[in-house]
C-alpha positions as CSV (number, residue, x, y, z in Angstrom):
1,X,-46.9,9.1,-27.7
2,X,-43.5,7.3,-26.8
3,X,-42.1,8.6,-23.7
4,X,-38.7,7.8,-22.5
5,X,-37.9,5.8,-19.6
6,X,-35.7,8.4,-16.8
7,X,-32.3,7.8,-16.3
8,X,-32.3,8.2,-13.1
9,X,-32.3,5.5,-11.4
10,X,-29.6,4.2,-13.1
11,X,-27.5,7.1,-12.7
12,X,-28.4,6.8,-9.2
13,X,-27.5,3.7,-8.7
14,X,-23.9,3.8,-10.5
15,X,-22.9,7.1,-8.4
16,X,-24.3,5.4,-5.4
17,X,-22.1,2.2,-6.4
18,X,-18.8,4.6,-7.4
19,X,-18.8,6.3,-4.3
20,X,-18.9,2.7,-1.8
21,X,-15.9,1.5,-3.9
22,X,-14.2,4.2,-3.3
23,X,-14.9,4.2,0.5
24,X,-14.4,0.8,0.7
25,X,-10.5,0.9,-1.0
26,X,-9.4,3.9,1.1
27,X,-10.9,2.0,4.1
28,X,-8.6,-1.2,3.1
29,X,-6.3,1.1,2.1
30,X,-5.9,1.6,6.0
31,X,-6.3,-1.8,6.8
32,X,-4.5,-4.0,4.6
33,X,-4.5,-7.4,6.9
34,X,-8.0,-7.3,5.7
35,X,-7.5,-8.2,2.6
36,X,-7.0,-11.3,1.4
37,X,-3.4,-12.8,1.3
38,X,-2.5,-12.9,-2.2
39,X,-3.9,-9.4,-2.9
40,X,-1.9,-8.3,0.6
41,X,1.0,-9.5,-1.1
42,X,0.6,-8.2,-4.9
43,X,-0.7,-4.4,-3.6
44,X,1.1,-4.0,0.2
45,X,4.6,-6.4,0.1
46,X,4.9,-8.8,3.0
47,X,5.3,-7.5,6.6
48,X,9.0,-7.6,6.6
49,X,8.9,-5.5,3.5
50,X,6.8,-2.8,5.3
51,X,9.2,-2.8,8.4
52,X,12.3,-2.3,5.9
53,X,10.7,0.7,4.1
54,X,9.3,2.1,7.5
55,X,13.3,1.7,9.1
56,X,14.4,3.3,5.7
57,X,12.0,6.2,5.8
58,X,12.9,6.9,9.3
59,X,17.0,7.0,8.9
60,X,15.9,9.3,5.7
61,X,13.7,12.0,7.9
62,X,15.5,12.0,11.0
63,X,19.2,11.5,10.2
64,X,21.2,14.6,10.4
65,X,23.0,14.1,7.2
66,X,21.7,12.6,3.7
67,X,22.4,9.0,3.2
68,X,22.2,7.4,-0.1
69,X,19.4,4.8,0.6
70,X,21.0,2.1,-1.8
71,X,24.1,1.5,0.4
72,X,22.3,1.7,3.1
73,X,20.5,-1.5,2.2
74,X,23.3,-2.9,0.6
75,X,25.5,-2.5,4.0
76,X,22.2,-3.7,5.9
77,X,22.2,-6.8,3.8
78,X,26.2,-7.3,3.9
79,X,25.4,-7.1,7.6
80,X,22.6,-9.7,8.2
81,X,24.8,-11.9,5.8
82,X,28.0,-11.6,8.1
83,X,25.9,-12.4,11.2
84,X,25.3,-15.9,10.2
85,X,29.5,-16.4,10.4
86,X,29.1,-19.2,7.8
């Protein structure tokens, strides 16, 4: 009589393997200098990107009135550009 191998194992092992991928993103997820700098760049932005969008995200809580964030970085940018007095 034929008896059929368990699947076990291999259920085991591909639960075992879903759950460190998923422990391992949310723990780069935290620490994205980690990863490698193409992939930093594609999936985070560069650093001056994630200073921009922190500034951006603090004006937007903490200012007392509403402020459209497209002029905002439109008069930001006006701004930088004006500094060089070129």
């Amino acid at each position: 009589m034929y008896r059929r191998p368990s699947r076990t194992p291999s259920l085991l092992v591909g639960g075992l393997a879903v759950v460190v991928a998923l422990l391992l993103g949310i723990w780069l997820g935290g620490h994205p200098g980690n990863l490698p700098q193409p992939l930093r760049k594609t999936l985070v932005g560069g650093d001056d990107v994630q200073l921009m969008r922190e500034g951006l995200d603090t004006i937007d809580q903490i200012y007392y009135r509403k402020v459209d964030r497209a002029t905002l970085v439109d008069k930001g940018l006006a701004g930088a550009v004006a500094s060089l007095h070129d």
